[in-house]
Each structure stands twice: as C-alpha cells, then as structure tokens.
TIVO-2410 file (N, C-alpha, C; in nm, 3 decimals):
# residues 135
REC num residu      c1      c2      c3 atome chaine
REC   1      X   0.081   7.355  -3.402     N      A
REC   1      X  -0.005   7.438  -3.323    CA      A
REC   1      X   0.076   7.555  -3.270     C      A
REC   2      X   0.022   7.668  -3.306     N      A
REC   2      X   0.086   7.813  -3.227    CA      A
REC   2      X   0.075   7.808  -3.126     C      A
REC   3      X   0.175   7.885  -3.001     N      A
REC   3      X   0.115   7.892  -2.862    CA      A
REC   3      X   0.078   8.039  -2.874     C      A
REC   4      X   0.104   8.149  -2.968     N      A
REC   4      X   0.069   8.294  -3.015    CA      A
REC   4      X  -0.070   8.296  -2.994     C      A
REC   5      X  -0.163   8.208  -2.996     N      A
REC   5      X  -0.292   8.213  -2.993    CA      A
REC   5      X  -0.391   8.181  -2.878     C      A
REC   6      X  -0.316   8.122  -2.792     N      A
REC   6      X  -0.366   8.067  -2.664    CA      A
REC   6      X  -0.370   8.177  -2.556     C      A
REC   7      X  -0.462   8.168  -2.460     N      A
REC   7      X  -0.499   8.236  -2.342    CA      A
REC   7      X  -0.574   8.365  -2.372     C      A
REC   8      X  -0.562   8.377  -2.244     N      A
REC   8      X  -0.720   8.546  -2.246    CA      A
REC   8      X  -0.606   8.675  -2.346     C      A
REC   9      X  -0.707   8.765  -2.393     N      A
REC   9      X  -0.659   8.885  -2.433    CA      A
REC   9      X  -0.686   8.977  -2.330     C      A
REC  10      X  -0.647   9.091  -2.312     N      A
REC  10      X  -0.646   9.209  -2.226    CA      A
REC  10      X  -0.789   9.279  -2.187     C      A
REC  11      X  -0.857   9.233  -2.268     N      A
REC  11      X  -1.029   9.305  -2.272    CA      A
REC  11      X  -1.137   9.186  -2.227     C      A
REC  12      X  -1.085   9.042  -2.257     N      A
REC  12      X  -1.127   8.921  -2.188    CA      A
REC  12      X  -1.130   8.974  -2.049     C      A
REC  13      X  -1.017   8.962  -1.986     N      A
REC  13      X  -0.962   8.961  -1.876    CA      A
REC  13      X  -1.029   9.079  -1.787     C      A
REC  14      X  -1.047   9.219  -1.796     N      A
REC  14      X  -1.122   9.298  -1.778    CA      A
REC  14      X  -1.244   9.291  -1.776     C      A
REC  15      X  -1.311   9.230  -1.833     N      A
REC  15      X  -1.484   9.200  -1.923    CA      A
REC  15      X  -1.514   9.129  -1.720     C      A
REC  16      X  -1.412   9.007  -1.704     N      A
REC  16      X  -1.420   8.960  -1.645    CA      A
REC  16      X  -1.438   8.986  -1.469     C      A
REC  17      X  -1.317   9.065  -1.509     N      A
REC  17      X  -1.267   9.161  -1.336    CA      A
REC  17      X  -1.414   9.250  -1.322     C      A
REC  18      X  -1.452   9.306  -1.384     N      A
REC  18      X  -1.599   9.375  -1.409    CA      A
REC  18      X  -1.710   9.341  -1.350     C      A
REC  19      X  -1.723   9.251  -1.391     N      A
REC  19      X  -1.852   9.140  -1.383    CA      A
REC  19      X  -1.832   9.101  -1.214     C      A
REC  20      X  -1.712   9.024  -1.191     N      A
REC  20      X  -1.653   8.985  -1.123    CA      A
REC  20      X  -1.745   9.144  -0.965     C      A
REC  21      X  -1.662   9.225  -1.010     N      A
REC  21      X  -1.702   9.319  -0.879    CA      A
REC  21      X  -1.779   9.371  -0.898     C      A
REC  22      X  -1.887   9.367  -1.015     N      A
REC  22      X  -2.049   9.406  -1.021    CA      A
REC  22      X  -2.079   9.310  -0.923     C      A
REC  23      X  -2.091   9.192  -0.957     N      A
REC  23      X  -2.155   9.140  -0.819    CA      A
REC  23      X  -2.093   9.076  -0.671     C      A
REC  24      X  -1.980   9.103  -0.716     N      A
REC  24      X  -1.952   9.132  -0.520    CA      A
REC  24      X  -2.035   9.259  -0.481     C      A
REC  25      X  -2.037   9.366  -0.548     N      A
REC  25      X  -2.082   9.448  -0.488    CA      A
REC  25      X  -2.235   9.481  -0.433     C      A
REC  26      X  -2.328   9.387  -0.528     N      A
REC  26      X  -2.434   9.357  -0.516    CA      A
REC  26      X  -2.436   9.272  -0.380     C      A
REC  27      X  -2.364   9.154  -0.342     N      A
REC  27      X  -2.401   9.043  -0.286    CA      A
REC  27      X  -2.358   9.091  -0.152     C      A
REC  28      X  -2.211   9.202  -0.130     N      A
REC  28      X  -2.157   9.216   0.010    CA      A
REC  28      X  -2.262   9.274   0.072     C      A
REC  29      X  -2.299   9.377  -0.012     N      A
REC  29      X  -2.377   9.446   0.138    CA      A
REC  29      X  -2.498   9.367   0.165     C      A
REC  30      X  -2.542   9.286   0.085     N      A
REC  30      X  -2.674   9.208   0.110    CA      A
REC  30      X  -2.647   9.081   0.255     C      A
REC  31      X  -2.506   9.053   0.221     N      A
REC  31      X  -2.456   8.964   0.326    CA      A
REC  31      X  -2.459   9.027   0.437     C      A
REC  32      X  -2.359   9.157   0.445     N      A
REC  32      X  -2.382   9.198   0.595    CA      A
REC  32      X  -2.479   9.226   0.693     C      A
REC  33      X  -2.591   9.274   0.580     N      A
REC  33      X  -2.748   9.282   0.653    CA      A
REC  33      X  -2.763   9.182   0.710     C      A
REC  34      X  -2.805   9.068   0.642     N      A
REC  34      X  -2.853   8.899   0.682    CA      A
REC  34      X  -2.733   8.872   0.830     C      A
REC  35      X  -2.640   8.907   0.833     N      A
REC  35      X  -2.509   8.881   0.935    CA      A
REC  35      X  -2.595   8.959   1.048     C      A
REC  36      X  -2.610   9.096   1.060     N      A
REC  36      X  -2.660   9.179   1.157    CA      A
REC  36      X  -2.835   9.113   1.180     C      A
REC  37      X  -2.891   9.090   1.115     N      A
REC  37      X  -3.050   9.000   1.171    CA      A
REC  37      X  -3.019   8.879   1.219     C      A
REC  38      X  -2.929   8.817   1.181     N      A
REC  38      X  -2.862   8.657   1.266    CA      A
REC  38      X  -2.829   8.744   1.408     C      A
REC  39      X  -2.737   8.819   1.412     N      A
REC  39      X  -2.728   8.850   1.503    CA      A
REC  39      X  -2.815   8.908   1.620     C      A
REC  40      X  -2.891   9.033   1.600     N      A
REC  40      X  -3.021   9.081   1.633    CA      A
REC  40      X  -3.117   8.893   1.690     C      A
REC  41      X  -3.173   8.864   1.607     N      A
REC  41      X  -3.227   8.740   1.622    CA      A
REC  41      X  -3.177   8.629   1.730     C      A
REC  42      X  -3.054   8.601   1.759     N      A
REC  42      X  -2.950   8.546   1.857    CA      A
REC  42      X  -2.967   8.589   1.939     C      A
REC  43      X  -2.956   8.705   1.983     N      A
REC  43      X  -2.962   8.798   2.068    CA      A
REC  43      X  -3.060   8.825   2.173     C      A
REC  44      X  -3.172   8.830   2.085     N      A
REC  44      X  -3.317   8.840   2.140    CA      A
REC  44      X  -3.398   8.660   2.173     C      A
REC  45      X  -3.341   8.613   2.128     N      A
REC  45      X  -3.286   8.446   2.181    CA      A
REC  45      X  -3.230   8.419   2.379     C      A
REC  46      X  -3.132   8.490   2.311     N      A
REC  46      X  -3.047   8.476   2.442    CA      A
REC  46      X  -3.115   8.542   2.550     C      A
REC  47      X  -3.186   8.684   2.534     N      A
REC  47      X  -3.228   8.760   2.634    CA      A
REC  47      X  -3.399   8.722   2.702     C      A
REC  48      X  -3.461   8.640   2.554     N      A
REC  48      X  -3.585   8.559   2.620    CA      A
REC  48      X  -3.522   8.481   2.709     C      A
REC  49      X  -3.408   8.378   2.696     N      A
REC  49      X  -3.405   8.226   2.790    CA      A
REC  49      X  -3.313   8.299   2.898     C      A
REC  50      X  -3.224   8.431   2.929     N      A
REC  50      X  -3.223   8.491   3.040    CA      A
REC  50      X  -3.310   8.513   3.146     C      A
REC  51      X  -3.452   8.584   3.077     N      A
REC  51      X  -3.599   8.624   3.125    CA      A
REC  51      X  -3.661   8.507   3.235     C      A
REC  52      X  -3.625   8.419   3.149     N      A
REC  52      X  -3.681   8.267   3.172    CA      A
REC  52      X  -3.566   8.214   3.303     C      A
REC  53      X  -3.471   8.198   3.279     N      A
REC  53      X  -3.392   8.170   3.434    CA      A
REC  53      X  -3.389   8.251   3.502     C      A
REC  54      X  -3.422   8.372   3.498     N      A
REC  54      X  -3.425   8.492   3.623    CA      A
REC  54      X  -3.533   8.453   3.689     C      A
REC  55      X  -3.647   8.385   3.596     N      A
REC  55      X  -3.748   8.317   3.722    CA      A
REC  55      X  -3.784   8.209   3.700     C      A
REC  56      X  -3.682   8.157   3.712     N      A
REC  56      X  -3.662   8.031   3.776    CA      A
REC  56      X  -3.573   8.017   3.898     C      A
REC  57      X  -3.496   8.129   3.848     N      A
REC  57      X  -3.349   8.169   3.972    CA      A
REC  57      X  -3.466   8.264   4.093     C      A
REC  58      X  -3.544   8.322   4.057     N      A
REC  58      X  -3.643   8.369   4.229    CA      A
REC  58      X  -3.683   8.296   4.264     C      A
REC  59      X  -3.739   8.214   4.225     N      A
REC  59      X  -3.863   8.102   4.323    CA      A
REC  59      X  -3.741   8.002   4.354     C      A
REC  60      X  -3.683   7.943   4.248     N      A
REC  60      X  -3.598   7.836   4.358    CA      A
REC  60      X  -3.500   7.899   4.477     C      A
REC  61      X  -3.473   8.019   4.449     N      A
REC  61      X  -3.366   8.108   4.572    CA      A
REC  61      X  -3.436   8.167   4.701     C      A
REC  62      X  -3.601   8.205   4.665     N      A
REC  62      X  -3.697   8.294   4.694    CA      A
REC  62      X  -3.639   8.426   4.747     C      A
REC  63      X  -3.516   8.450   4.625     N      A
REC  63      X  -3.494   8.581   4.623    CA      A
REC  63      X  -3.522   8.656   4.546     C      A
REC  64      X  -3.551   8.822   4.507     N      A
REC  64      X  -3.599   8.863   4.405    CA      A
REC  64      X  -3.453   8.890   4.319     C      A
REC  65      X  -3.491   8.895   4.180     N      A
REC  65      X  -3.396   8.902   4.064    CA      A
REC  65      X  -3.405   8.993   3.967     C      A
REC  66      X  -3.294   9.139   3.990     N      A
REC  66      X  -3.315   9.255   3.906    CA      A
REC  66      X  -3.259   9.177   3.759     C      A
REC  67      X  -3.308   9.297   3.619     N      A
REC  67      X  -3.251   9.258   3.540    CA      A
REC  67      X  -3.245   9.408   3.476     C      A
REC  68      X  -3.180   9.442   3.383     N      A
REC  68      X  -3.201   9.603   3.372    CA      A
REC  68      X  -3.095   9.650   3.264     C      A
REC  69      X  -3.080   9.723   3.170     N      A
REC  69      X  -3.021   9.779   3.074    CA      A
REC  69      X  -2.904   9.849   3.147     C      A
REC  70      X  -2.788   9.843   3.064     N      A
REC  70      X  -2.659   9.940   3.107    CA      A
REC  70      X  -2.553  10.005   3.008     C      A
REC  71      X  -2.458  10.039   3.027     N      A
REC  71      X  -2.372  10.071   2.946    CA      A
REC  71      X  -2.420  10.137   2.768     C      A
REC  72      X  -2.575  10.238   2.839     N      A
REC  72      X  -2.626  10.285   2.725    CA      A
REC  72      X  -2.661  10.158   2.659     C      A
REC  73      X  -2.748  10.077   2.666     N      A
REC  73      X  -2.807   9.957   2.602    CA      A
REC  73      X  -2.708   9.892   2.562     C      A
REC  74      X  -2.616   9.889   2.598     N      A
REC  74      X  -2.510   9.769   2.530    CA      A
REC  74      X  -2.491   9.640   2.583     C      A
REC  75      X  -2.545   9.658   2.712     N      A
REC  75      X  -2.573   9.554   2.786    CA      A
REC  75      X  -2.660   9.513   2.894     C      A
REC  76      X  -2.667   9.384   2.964     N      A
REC  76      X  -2.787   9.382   3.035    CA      A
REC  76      X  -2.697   9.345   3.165     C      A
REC  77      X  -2.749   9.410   3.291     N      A
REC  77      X  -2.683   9.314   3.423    CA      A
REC  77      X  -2.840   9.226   3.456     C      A
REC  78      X  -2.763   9.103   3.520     N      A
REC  78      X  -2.835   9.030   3.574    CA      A
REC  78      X  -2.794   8.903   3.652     C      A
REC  79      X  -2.838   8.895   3.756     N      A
REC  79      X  -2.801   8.736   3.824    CA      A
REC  79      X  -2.646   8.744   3.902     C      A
REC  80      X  -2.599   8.848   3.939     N      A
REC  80      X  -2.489   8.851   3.952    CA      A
REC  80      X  -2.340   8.902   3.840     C      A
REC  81      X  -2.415   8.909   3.734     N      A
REC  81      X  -2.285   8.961   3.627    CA      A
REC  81      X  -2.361   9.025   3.489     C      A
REC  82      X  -2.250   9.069   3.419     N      A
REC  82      X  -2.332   9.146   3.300    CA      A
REC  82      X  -2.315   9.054   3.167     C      A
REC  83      X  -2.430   9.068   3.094     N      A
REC  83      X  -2.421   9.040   2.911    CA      A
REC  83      X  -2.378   9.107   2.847     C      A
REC  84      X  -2.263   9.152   2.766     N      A
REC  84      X  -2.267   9.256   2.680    CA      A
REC  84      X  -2.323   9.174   2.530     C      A
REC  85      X  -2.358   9.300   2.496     N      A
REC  85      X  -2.445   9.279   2.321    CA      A
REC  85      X  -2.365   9.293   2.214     C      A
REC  86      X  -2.395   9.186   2.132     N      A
REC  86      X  -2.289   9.255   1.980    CA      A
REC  86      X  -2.306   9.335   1.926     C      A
REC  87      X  -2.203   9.376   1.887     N      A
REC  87      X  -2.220   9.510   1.805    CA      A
REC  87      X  -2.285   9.547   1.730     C      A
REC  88      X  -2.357   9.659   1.754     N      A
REC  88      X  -2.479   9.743   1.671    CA      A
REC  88      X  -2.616   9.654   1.724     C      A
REC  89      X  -2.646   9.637   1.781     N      A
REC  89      X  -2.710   9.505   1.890    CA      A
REC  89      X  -2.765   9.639   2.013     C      A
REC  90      X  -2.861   9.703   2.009     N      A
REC  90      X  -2.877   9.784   2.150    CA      A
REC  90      X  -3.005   9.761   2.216     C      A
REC  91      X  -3.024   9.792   2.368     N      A
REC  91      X  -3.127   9.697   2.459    CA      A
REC  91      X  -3.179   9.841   2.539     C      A
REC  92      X  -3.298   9.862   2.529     N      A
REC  92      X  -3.409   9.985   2.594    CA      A
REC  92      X  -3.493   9.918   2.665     C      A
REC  93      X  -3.474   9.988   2.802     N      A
REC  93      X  -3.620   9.927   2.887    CA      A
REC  93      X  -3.653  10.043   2.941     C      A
REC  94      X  -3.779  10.043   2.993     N      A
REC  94      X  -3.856  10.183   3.060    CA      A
REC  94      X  -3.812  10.165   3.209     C      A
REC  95      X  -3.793  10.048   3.244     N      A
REC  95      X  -3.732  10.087   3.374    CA      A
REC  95      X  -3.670   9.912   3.444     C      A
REC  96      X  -3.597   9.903   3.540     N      A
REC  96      X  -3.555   9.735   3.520    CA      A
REC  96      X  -3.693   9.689   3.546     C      A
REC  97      X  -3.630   9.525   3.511     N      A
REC  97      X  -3.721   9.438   3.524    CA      A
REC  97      X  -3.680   9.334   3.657     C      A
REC  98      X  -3.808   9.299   3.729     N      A
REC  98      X  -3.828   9.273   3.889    CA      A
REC  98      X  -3.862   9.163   3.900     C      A
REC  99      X  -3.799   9.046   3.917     N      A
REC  99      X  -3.896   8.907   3.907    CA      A
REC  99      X  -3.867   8.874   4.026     C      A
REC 100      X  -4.006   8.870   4.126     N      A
REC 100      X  -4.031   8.809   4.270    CA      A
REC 100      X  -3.989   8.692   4.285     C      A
REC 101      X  -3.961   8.641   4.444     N      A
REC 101      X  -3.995   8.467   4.428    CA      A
REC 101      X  -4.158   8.413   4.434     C      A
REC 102      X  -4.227   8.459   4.441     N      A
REC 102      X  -4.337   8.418   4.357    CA      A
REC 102      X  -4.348   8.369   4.247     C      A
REC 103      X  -4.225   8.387   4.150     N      A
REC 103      X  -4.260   8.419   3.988    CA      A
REC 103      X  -4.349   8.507   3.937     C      A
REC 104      X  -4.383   8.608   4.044     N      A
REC 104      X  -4.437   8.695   3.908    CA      A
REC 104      X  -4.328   8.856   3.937     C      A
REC 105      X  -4.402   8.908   3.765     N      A
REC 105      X  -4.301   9.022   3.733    CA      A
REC 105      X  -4.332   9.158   3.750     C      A
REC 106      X  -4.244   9.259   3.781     N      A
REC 106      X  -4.254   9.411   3.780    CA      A
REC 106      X  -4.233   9.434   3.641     C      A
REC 107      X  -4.335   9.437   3.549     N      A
REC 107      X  -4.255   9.431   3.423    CA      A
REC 107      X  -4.202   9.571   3.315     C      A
REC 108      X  -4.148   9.563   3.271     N      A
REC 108      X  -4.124   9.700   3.163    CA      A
REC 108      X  -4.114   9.697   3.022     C      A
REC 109      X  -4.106   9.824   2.988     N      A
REC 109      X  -4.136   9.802   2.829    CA      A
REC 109      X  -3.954   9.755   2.736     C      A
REC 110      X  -3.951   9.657   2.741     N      A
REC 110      X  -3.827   9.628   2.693    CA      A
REC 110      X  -3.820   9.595   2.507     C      A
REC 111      X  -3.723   9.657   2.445     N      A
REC 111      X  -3.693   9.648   2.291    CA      A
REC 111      X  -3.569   9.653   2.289     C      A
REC 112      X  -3.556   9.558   2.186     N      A
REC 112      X  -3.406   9.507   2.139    CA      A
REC 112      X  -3.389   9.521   1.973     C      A
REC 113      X  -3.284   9.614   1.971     N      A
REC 113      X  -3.295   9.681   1.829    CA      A
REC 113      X  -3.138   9.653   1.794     C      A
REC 114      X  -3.163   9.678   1.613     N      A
REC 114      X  -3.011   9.667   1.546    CA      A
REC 114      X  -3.045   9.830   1.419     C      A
REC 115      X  -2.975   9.843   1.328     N      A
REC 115      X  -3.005   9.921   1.231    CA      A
REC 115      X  -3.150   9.941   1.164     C      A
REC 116      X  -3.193   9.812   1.142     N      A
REC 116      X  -3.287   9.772   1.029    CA      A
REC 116      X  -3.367   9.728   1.096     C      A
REC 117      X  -3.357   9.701   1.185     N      A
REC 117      X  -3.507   9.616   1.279    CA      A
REC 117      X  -3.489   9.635   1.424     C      A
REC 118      X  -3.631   9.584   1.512     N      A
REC 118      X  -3.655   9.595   1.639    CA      A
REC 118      X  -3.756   9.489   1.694     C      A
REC 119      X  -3.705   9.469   1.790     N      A
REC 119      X  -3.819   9.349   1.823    CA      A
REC 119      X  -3.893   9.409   1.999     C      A
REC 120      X  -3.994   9.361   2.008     N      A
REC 120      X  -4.038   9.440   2.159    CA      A
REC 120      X  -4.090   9.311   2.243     C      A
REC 121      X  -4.031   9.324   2.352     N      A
REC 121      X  -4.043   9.175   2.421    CA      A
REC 121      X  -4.081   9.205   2.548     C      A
REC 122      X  -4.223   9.149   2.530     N      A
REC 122      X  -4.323   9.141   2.664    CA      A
REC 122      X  -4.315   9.034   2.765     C      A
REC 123      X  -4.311   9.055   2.917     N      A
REC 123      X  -4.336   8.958   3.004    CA      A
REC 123      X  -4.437   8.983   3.104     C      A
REC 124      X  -4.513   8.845   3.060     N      A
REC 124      X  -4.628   8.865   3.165    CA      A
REC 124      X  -4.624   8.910   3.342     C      A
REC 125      X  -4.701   8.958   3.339     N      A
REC 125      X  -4.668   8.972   3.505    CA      A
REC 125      X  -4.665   8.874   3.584     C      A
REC 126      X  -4.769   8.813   3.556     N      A
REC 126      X  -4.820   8.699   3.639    CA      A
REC 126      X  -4.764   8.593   3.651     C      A
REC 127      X  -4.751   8.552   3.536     N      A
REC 127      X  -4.723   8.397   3.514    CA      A
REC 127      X  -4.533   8.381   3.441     C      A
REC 128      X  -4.531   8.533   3.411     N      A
REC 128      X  -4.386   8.543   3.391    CA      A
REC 128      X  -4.351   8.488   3.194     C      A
REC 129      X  -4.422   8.466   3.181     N      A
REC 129      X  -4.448   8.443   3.009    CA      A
REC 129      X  -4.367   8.531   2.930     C      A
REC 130      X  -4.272   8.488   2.801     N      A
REC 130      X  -4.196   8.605   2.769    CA      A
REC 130      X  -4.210   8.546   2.624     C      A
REC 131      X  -4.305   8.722   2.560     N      A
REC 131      X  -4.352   8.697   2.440    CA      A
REC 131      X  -4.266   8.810   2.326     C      A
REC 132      X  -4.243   8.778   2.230     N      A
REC 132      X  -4.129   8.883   2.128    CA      A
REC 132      X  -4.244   8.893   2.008     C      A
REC 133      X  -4.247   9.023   2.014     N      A
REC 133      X  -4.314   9.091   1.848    CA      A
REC 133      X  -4.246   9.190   1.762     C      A
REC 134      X  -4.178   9.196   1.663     N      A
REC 134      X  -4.131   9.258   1.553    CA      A
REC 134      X  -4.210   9.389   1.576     C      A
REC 135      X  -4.113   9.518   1.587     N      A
REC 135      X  -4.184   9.650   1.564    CA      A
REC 135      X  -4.146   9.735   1.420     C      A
***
C-alpha cells in the first residue's frame, strides 16, 4: 500500500474551508439577532415584574413609588436604586410612572425597544395590571 495516495489534495481542502464559511456566514448573523430578542424579551420580563413590586412596594409601605427612564433610556430608577439595560436594549416613557399606596397608577406611555423590535407596555390605572403588546 502507498502512503503517496492518502489524505486530502489542495482543492479538497479549500472546497471545504468554502463551504465551511458560506455557512458560518449565513448562520452568525442569524444568531446574533435571536441573542438581541432573548435579550429585548428578558428585559421586558424583568421590567413587567418591577411594575408589579413597585405596587406591591406602595400599598404595603403606603408610600408612593416613582419609576421613570434615565441615562437616555438605558436605564430605569426605581425603589431606591437604578436597572441598567443591556446593550442595544433602550426604555421611552412619556413621563415617570406613579404608583400610589392605593395601588393605583399615574400611568405613561412606556416602550421598550432593541434594533429590530419594540414592545409597548401598558399599566392599568386602576387596578395596576401590566399588559405588553409588540409594536
């Protein structure tokens, strides 16, 4: 048996590397999108069950509880300290948001956006209800 005949040739090997970063190149940027909507999605997660202990934090304190956009939407203060947002992750409200100890809300128009998407997240006044719709 020759060993002259064994292994890849030079155009194998290439054919391969080719192929190879045709579809990385297809698949990376498709990944990073899906990475940034996990994130976005998390996000707008975290900032509903915030919504949600800010009133829970008035009525059991029966103090009122600002919540409100900062650092150019990068983050939210609330409760005593700030959230910052991940990156490319930004937070718009029309003006803060006011939760009485009553439980009910001063509410505003709040959206939580990334590149590719936006979500717009309503809270009831009344009853303090915090509802998210895709814009």
């Amino acid at each position: 048996m020759s060993e002259a005949g064994s292994g890849f040739t030079l155009l194998e090997t290439l054919i391969v590397v080719a192929i190879t970063a045709l579809i990385a190149s297809i698949v990376v940027p498709n990944l990073m999108g899906s990475l940034a909507m996990l994130d976005l999605q998390q996000t707008t997660r975290l900032l509903q069950a915030d919504l949600r202990v800010a009133r829970a934090t008035a009525i059991r304190t029966g103090q009122k509880v600002d919540l409100e956009a900062g650092n150019g939407g990068r983050e939210y203060d609330w409760i005593g300290g700030s959230r910052l947002l991940p990156a490319g992750v930004t937070l718009a409200m029309s003006n803060p948001l006011v939760v009485y100890p009553d439980g009910s809300v001063q509410s505003a128009a709040i959206t939580i956006s990334s590149r590719h998407r936006s979500y717009g997240i309503a809270v009831d006044p009344v009853n303090g209800s915090v509802t998210v719709g895709q814009r």
